[in-house]
C-alpha positions in Angstrom: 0.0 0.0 0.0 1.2 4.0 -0.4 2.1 5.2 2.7 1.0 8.6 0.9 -2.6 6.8 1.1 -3.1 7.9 5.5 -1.7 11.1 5.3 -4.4 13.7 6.4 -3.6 17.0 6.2 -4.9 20.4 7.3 -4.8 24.1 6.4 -5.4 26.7 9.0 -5.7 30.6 6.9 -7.8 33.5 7.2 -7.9 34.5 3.8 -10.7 31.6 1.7 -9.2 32.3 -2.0 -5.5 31.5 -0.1 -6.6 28.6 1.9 -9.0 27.9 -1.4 -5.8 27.5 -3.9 -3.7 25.8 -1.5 -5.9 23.7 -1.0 -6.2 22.4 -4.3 -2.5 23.0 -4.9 -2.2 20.2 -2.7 -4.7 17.9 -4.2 -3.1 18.1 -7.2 0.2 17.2 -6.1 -1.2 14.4 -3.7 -4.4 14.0 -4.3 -4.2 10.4 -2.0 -4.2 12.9 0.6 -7.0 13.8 3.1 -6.8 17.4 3.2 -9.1 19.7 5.5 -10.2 23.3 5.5 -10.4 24.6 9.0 -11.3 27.8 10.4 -8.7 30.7 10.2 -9.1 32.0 13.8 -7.5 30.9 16.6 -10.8 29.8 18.8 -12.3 27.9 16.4 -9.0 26.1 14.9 -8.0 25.5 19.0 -11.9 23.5 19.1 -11.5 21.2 16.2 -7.8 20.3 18.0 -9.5 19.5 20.7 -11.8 17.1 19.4 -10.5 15.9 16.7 -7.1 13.4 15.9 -4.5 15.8 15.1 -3.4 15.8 11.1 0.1 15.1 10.0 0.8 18.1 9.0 -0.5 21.5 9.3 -0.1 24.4 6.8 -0.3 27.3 9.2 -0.6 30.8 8.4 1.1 32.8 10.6 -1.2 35.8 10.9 -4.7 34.7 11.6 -7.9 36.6 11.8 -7.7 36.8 16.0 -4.2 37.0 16.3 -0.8 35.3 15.9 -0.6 31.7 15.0 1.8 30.9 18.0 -0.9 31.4 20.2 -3.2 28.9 18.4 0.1 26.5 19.2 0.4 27.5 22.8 -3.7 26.1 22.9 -4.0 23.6 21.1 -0.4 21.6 21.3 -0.4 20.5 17.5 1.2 16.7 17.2 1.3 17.6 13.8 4.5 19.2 11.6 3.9 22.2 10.4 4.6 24.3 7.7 4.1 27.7 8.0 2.4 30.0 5.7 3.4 33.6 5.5 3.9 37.2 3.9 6.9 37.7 5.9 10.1 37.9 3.9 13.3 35.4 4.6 14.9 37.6 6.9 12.2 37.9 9.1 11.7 34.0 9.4 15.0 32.4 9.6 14.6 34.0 13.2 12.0 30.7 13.4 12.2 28.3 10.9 14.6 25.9 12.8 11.2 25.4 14.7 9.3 23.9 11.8 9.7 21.5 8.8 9.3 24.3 6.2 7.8 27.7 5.4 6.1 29.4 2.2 5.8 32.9 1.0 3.1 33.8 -0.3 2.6 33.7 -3.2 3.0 29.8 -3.0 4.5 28.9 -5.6 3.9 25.4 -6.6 7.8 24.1 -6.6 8.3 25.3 -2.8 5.1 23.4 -2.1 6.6 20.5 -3.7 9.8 20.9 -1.4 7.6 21.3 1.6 6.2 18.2 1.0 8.9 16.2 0.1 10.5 17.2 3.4 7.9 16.3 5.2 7.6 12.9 4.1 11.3 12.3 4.5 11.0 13.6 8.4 7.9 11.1 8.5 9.8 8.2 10.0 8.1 8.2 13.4 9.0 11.2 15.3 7.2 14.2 14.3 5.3 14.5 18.1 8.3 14.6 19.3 10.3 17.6 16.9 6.9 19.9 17.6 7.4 19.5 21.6 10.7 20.9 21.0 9.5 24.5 19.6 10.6 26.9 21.8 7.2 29.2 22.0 8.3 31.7 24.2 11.1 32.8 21.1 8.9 32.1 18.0 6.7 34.5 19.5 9.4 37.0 20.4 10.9 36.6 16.6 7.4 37.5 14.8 6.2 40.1 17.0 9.4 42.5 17.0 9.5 41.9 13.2 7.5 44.9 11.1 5.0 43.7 9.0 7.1 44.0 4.7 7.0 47.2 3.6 6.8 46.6 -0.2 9.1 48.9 -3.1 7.8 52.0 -3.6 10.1 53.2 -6.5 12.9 52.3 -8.4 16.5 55.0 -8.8 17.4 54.5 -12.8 21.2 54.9 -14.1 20.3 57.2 -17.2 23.0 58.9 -19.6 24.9 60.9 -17.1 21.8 61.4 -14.9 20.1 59.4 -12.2 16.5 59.7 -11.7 13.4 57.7 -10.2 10.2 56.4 -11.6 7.2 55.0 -9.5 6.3 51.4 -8.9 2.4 52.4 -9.6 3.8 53.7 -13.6 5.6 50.4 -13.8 2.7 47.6 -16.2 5.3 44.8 -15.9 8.9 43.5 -15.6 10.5 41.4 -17.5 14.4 39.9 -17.9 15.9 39.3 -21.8 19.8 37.7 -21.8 20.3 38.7 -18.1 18.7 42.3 -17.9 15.8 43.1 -16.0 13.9 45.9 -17.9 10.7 48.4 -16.0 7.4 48.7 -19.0 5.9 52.0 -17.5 2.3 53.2 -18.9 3.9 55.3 -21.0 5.8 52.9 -22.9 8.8 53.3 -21.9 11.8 50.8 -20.9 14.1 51.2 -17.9 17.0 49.0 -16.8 16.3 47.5 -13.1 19.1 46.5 -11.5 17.4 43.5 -10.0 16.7 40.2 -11.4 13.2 39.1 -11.4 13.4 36.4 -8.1 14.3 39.7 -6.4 12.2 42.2 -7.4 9.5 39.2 -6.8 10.4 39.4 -3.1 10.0 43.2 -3.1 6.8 44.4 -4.9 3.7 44.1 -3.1 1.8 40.3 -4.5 -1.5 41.6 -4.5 -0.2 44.5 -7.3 2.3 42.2 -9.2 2.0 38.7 -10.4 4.9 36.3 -12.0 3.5 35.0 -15.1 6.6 33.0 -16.2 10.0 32.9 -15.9 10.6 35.8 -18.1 8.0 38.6 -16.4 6.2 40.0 -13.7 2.8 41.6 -14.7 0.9 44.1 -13.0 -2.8 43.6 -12.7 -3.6 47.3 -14.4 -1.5 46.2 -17.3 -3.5 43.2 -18.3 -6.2 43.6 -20.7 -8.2 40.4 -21.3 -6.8 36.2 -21.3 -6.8 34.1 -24.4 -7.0 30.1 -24.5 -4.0 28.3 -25.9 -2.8 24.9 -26.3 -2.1 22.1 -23.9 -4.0 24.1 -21.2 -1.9 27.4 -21.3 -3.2 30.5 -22.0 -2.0 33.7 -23.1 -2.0 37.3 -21.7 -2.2 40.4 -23.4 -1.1 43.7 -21.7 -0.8 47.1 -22.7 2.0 48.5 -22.9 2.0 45.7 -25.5 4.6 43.4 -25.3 6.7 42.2 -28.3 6.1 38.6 -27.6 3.4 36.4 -26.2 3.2 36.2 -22.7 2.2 32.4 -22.0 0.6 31.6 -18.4 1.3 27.8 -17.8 -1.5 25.3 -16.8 -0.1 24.9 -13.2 -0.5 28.8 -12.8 -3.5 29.6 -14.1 -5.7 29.0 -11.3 -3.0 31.1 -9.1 -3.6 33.8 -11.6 -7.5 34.1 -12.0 -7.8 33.9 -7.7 -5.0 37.0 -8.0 -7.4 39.3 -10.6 -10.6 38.4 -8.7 -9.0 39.1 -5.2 
């Protein structure tokens, strides 16, 4: 039999279209799994502990609609390992992640889910009671409550022909990288030179403005104008500024992408 076939998980988040796309993120990639909804509040997540057997793992955002997520722990003393869920960036959780099997930034992208899980089922040899006892509450709590909540890019300086000057974030329609260079689309068609690659400018523009379509860009929901079907499940984007080539949205990612325009 597949060991995968007894694994129930759960998902603890405020947010429905977040816990909704997780949620089948999940399915897809294990879809032997039991996987559960729960309430994202504290009270009501602590009551279904109580009287319920305690998944296998828990996907656990860290902000939750009553309060801190740590506090839910402190309750209901989860035999489950956890993977936290979060808007925090890296800095801000290495302070805690020794304390769990994995965390995600949001937006979860489908390969660190995959990570996630394949971690947990390697740490799944018997002792995850026992590596949850060991959290030291007392400092998780004292890491995420001193940390600020991410304060996103607000504008960009640009290295010009022997001048320096700075255009807004809210101009920029999309991003995207061509042999190595990161170039800024702003509304009024014009390209600027970033000197960030995409994976970092990802980490610093605010997710509910900015979406990575591919590899190659990051869009900005003003820039899109409408979505076209295309083959083997992808579809394709069109933006204005136009861009010079198609922008394809892969199957995986589509889902992620209509929850992000209706949000």
């Amino acid at each position: 039999m597949n060991k995968r076939a007894l694994i129930r998980a759960a998902i603890i988040e405020d947010e429905y279209p977040a816990a909704r796309l997780l949620h089948k993120m999940l399915h897809e990639l294990r879809p032997e799994w039991e996987i559960i909804l729960l309430p994202g509040n504290i009270d009501e997540s602590v009551q279904w502990f109580n009287e319920n057997p305690h998944p296998d793992i828990l996907f656990l955002d860290i902000q939750l609609a009553d309060g801190i997520s740590f506090l839910f722990i402190e309750r209901a003393q989860p035999e489950s390992m956890i993977v936290f869920t979060t808007a925090y960036d890296q800095y801000a959780i290495r302070a805690f992640t020794v304390n769990s099997i994995d965390y995600l930034l949001k937006p979860i992208h489908v390969e660190r889910l995959t990570e996630a899980i394949k971690k947990f089922e390697r740490l799944t040899a018997g002792y995850s009671k026992e590596f949850n006892k060991q959290m030291d509450l007392n400092e998780l709590m004292q890491a995420l409550t001193t940390q600020e909540e991410k304060k996103y890019r607000t504008r960009f300086l640009i290295s010009g022909n022997r001048k320096f000057y700075t255009i807004q974030v809210a101009d920029i329609a999309y991003f995207y990288s061509e042999e190595k260079i990161t170039f800024a689309v702003t509304r009024d068609r014009k390209s600027h030179i970033i000197d960030y690659p995409l994976n970092k400018l990802e980490e610093q523009l605010d997710p509910q403005l900015f979406f990575r379509a591919n590899r190659q860009m990051i869009l900005s929901a003003s820039s899109i104008q409408h979505i076209e079907p295309y083959f083997n499940g992808k579809v394709i984007v069109q933006v204005n500024p136009p861009y010079k080539e198609s922008i394809q949205i892969s199957r995986e990612k589509i889902n992620a992408l209509k929850i992000w325009l209706d949000s």
